[in-house]
C-alpha positions as CSV (number, residue, x, y, z in Angstrom):
1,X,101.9,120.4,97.4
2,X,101.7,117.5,95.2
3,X,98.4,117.1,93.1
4,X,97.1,113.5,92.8
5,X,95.9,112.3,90.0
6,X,93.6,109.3,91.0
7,X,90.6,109.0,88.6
8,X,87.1,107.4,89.9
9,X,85.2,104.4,87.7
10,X,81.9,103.3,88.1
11,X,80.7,100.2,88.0
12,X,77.3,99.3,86.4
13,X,75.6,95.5,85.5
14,X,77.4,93.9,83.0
15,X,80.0,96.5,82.1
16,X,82.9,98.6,84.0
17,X,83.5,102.0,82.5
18,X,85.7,105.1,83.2
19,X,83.6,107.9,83.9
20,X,86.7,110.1,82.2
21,X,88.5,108.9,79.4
22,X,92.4,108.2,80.0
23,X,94.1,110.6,80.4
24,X,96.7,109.6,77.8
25,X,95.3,109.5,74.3
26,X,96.9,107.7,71.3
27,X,97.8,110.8,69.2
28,X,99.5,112.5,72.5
29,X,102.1,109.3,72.9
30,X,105.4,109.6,71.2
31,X,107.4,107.8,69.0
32,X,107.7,103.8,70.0
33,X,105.3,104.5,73.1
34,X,101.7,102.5,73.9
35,X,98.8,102.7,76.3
36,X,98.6,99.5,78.4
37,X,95.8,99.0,81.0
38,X,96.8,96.9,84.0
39,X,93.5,95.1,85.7
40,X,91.0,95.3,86.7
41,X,91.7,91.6,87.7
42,X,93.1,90.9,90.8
43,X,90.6,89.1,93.7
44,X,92.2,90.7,96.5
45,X,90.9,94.6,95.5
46,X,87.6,93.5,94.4
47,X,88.3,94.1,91.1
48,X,88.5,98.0,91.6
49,X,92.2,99.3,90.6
50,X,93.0,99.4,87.0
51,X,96.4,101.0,86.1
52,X,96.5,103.0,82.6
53,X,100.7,102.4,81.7
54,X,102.3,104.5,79.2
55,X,105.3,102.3,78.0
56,X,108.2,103.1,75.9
57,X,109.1,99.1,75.1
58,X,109.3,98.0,78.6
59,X,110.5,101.5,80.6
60,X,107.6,102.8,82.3
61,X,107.0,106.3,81.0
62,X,103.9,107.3,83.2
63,X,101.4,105.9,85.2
64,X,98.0,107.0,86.4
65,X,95.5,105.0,88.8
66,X,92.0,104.7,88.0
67,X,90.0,103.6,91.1
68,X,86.5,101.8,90.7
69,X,83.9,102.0,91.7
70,X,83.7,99.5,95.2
71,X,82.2,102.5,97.5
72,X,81.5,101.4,100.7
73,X,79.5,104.7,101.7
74,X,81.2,104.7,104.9
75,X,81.0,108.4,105.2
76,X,76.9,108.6,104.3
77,X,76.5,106.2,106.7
78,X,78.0,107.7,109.3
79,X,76.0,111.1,108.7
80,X,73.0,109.0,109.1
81,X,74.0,106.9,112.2
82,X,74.7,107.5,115.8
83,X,78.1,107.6,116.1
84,X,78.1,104.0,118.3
85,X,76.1,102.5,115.2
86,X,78.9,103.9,113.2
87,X,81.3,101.6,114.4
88,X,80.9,98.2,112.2
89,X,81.1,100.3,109.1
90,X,84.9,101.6,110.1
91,X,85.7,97.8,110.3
92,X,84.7,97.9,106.5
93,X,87.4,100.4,105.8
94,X,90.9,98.6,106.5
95,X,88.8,95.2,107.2
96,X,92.0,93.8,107.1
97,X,93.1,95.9,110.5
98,X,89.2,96.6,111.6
99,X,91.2,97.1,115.4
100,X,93.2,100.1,114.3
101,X,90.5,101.5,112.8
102,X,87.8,101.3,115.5
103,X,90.4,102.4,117.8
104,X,90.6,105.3,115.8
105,X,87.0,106.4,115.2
106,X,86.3,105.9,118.9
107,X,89.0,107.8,120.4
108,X,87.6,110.6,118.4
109,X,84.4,110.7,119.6
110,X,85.7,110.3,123.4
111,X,87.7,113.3,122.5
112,X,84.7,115.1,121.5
113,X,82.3,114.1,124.3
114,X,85.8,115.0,127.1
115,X,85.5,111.5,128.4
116,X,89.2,110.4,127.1
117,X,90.2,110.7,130.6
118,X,87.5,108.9,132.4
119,X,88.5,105.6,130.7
120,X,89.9,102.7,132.8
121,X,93.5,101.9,132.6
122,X,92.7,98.3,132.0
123,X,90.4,99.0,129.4
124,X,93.4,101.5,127.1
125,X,95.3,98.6,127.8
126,X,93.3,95.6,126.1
127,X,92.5,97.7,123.7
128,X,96.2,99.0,122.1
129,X,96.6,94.6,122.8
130,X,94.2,94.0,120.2
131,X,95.0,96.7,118.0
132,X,98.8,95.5,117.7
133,X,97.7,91.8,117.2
134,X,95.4,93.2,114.1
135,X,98.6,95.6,113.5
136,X,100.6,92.3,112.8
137,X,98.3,89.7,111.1
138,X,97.4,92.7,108.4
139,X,101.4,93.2,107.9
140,X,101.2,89.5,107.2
141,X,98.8,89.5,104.8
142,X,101.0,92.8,103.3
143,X,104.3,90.6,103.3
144,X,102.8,87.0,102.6
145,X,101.0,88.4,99.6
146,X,103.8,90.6,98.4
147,X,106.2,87.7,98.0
148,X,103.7,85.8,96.4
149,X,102.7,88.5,93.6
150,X,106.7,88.3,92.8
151,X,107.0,84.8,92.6
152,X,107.5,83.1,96.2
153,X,104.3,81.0,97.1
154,X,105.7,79.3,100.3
155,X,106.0,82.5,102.8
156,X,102.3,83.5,102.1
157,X,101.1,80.0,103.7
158,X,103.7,80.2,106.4
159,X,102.4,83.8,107.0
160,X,98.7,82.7,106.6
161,X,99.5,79.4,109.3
162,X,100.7,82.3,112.0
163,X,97.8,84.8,111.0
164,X,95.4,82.2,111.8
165,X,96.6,82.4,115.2
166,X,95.5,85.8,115.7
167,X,92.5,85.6,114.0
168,X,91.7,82.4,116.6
169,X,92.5,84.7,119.5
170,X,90.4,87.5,118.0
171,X,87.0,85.1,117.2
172,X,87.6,83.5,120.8
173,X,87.3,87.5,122.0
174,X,84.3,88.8,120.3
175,X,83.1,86.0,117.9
176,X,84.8,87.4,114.9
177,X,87.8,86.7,112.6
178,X,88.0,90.2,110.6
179,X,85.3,91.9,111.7
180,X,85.2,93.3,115.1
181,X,82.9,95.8,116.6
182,X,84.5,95.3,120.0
183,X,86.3,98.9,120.4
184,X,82.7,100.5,121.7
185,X,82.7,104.7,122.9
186,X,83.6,104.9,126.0
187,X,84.9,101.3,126.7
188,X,85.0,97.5,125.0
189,X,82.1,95.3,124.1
190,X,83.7,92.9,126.9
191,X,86.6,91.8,129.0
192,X,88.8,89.3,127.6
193,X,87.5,86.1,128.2
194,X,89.6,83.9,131.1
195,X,93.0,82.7,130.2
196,X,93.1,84.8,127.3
197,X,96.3,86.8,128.8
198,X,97.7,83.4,129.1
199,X,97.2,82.4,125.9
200,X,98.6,85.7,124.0
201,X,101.5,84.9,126.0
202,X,102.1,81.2,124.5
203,X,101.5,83.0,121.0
204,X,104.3,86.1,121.4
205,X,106.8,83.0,122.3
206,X,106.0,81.0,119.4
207,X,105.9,83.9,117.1
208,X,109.2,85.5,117.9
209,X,111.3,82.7,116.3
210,X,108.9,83.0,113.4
211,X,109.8,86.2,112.7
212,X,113.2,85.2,112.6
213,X,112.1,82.5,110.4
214,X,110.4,85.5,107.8
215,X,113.6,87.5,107.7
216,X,115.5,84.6,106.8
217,X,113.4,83.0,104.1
218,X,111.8,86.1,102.6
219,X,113.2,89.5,103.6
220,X,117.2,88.5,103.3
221,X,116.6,86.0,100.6
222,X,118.7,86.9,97.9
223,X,116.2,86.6,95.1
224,X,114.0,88.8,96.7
225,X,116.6,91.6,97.8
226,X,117.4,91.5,93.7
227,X,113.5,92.2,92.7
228,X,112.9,95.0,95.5
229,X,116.0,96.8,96.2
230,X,116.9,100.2,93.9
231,X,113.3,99.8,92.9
232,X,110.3,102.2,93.4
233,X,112.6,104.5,95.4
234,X,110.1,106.9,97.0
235,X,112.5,110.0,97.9
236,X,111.7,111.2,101.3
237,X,110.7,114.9,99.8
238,X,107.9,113.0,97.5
239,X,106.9,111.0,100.2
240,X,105.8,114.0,102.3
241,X,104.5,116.1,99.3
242,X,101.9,113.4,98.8
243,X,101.3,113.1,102.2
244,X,102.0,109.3,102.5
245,X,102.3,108.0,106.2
246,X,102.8,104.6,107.3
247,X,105.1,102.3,106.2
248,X,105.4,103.9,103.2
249,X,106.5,106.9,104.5
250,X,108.9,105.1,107.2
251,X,110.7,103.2,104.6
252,X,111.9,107.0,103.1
253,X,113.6,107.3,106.8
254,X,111.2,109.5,108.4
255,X,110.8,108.3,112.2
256,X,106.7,109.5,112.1
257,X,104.8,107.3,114.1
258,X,101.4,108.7,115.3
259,X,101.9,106.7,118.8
260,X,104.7,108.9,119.3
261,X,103.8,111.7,117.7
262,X,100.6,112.0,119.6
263,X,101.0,109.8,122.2
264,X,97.6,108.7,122.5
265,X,96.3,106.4,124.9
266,X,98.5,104.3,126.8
267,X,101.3,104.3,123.9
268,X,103.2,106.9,125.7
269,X,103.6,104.4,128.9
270,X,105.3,101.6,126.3
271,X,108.7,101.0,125.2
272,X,108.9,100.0,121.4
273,X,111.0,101.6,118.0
274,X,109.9,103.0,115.2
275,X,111.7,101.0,112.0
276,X,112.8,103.4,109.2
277,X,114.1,102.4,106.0
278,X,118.0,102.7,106.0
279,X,119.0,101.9,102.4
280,X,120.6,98.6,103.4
281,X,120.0,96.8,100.4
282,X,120.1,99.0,97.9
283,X,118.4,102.7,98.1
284,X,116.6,104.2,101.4
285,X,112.7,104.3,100.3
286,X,112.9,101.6,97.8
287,X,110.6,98.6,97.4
288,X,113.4,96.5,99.9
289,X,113.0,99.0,102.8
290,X,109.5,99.3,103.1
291,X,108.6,95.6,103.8
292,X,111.6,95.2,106.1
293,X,110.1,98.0,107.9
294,X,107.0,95.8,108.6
295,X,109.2,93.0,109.8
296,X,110.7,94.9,112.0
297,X,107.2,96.6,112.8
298,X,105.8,93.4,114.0
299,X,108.6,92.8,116.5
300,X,108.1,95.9,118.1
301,X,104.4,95.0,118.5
302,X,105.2,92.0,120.0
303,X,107.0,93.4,122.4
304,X,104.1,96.2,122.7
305,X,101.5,93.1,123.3
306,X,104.1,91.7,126.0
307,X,104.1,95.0,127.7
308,X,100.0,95.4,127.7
309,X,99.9,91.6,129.1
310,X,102.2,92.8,131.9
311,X,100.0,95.2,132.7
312,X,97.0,93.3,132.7
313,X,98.1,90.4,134.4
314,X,99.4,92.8,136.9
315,X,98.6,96.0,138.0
316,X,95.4,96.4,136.3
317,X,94.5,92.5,136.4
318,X,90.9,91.9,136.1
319,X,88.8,92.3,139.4
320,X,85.2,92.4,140.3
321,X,84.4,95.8,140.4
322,X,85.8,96.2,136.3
323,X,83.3,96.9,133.5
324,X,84.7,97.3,130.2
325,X,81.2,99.5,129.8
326,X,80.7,101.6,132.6
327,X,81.9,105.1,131.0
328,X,80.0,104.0,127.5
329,X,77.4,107.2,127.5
330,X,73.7,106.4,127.5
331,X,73.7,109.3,124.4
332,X,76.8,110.4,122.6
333,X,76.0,113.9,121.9
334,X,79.0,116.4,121.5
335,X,78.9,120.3,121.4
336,X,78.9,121.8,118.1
337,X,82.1,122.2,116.8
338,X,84.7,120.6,113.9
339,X,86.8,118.4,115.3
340,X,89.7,115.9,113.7
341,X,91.4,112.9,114.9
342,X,93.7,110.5,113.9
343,X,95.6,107.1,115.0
344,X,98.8,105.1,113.4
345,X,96.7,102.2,111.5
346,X,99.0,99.3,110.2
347,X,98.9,101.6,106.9
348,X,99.3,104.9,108.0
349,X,97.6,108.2,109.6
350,X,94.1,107.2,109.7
351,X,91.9,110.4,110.7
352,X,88.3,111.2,111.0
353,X,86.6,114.4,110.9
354,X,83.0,115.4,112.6
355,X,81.1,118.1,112.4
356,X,78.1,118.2,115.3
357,X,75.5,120.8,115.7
358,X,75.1,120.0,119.3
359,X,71.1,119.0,119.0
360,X,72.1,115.3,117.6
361,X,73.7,112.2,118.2
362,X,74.0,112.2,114.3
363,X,77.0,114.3,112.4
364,X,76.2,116.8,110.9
365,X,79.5,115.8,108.7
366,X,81.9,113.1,108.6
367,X,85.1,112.4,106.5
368,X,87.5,110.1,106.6
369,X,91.2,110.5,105.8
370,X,92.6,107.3,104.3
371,X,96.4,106.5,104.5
372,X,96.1,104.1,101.4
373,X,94.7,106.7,99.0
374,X,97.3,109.2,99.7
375,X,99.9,106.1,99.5
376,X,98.6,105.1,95.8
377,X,98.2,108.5,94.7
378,X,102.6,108.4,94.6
379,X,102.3,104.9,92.4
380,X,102.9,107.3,89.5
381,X,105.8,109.4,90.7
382,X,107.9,106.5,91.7
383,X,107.4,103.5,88.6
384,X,108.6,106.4,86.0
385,X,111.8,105.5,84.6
386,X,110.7,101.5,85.6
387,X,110.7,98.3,84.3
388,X,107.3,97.1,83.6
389,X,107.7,94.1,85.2
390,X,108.6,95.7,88.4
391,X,105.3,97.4,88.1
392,X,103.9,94.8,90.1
393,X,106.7,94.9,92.9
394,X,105.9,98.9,93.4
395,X,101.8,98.2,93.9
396,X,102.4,95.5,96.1
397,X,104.8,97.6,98.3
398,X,102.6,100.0,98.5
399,X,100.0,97.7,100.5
400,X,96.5,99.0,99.3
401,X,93.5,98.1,100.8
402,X,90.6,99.6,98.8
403,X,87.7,99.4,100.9
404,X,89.7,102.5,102.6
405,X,90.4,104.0,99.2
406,X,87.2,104.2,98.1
407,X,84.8,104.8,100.8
């Protein structure tokens, strides 16, 4: 098994130090090699990744990530919480798919309790809705900000325009654009509010010829297929041996999809395809191949979000008698035991781990596996041999969110 070699910073007033030094010292670097340290300055991680290059001219001879010090203290948190408290802190992780990641956390603790079965059809079925809607505005904000770290500004406000239509239908649910807590133990925090069904519906057929649109502009564009194919190829033995999942692991041509592989909730009752990478523009788990895998990922949930409105505008329409919180437990308190479970977040295998000693509603223990710090921990294998300016292009294909890296 791979090793990663991700190194933690922290942050104090004023300053931001390593709390190790590099691990690449002058008098270790040979002949026409330098030490170049890339960030921390980018907005979008909080100012928290810095990249310590080793360059011979511009080839790329290693690379190591250092991750700062942002620590969300998700996991203290949640060993000092009731796990229903827990819930707006796993929005924190991956805020930018807070769905996928509540969806997650709670199925977990329904497992736990042995209530999984008891929940209402209609209620598994809103609730994959909303989690492949978040599922397809974050692999916006993946592609729109991609193209525009590589030199194409227009896709990331046409991606923005049709994310703000999700993020509409997501305050008119709960009363919140990014932030959720809707995805409650044991059912929702309400039903969708009247004509929302109706609405989704107007979206999917307005966003299909979008889609269309992104391929075309971004994804085939000639320009971008010459700074993203044959680069960062991630070979599908790597991939697995640093235990990426996701996209990023997809784009190597591994069909792994957790809603296959597990068939949890109501995934198993849907029709959709899981993208690989297929090498058609240049090598098969290069730079080219994972974003065209989230393309392609966004059409099949579309097509997932038809299904669920099917569903709920049909057999398991809303009625009287439904309440989204009838199965929610007056007090969560599982046996003792160690218990793990994961979900397929827009980034990969998201997984949560409790240990209970049966007395409280507390853990006793909880970790979280994050998909994006296994997916940076390759950064290093795959820009050897690189350009430097292709650096950039590698990170940003990656997708990183690093409230989830560092929790």
């Amino acid at each position: 098994m791979t090793t990663s070699r991700i190194i933690q910073y922290e942050y104090a007033p004023g300053h931001f130090r390593a709390s190790e030094p590099n691990l690449h010292q002058p008098d270790t670097l040979g002949d026409g090699e330098m030490i170049l340290s890339m960030g921390p300055q980018h907005p979008s991680t909080h100012g928290v990744l810095k990249l310590e290059v080793v360059t011979d001219g511009e080839i790329i001879v290693d690379v190591v990530p250092h991750v700062g010090y942002l620590h969300r203290c998700f996991e203290k948190h949640a060993e000092s919480l009731p796990f229903n408290q827990t819930i707006p802190f796993v929005d924190r992780l991956d805020y930018l798919a807070a769905m996928n990641c509540e969806h997650a956390f709670v199925m977990g603790v329904e497992r736990m309790l042995g209530i999984q079965n008891d929940i209402p059809k209609r209620t598994e079925y809103i609730r994959v809705l909303v989690a492949e809607l978040n599922r397809i505005a974050a692999h916006f904000v993946a592609i729109g900000t991609y193209a525009l770290d590589i030199g194409a500004y227009t896709p990331f406000l046409w991606l923005m325009r049709d994310r703000e239509h999700i993020l509409r239908l997501m305050e008119w649910l709960n009363g919140a654009r990014m932030l959720y807590n809707y995805i409650w133990v044991g059912g929702l925090f309400y039903d969708l509010p009247v004509g929302f069904e109706e609405r989704c519906r107007e979206f999917v057929a307005y966003l299909r010829p979008k889609l269309t649109e992104l391929r075309q502009l971004v994804i085939e564009n000639e320009i971008f297929v010459k700074r993203t194919a044959n680069v960062g190829v991630l070979p599908l033995p790597v991939a697995i041996n640093y235990g990426c999942t996701g996209p990023v692991l997809r784009g190597s041509g591994l069909r792994y999809d957790l809603r296959r592989v597990d068939g949890y909730s109501v995934y198993p009752e849907l029709e959709f395809d899981i993208p690989i990478g297929e090498g058609t523009m240049g090598t098969v788990g290069d730079c080219w191949d994972r974003n065209q895998v989230r393309v392609r990922e966004c059409h099949e949930s579309l097509r997932i979000v038809d299904q669920c409105l099917d569903q709920l505008l049909g057999d398991h329409r809303r009625t009287r008698d439904y309440d989204p919180q009838a199965v929610i437990p007056k007090k969560i308190r599982p046996k003792a035991m160690d218990f793990y479970a994961r979900a397929e977040s827009a980034k990969g295998e998201l997984g949560f781990f409790f240990r209970t000693d049966g007395k409280s509603d507390v853990p006793v223990r909880c970790r979280c596996r994050s998909c994006c710090f296994h997916n940076l921990s390759v950064i290093g294998e795959i820009s050897k041999g690189a350009m430097l300016a292709d650096l950039v292009a590698i990170i940003g294909s990656i997708d990183l969110v690093m409230g989830e890296v560092d929790r």
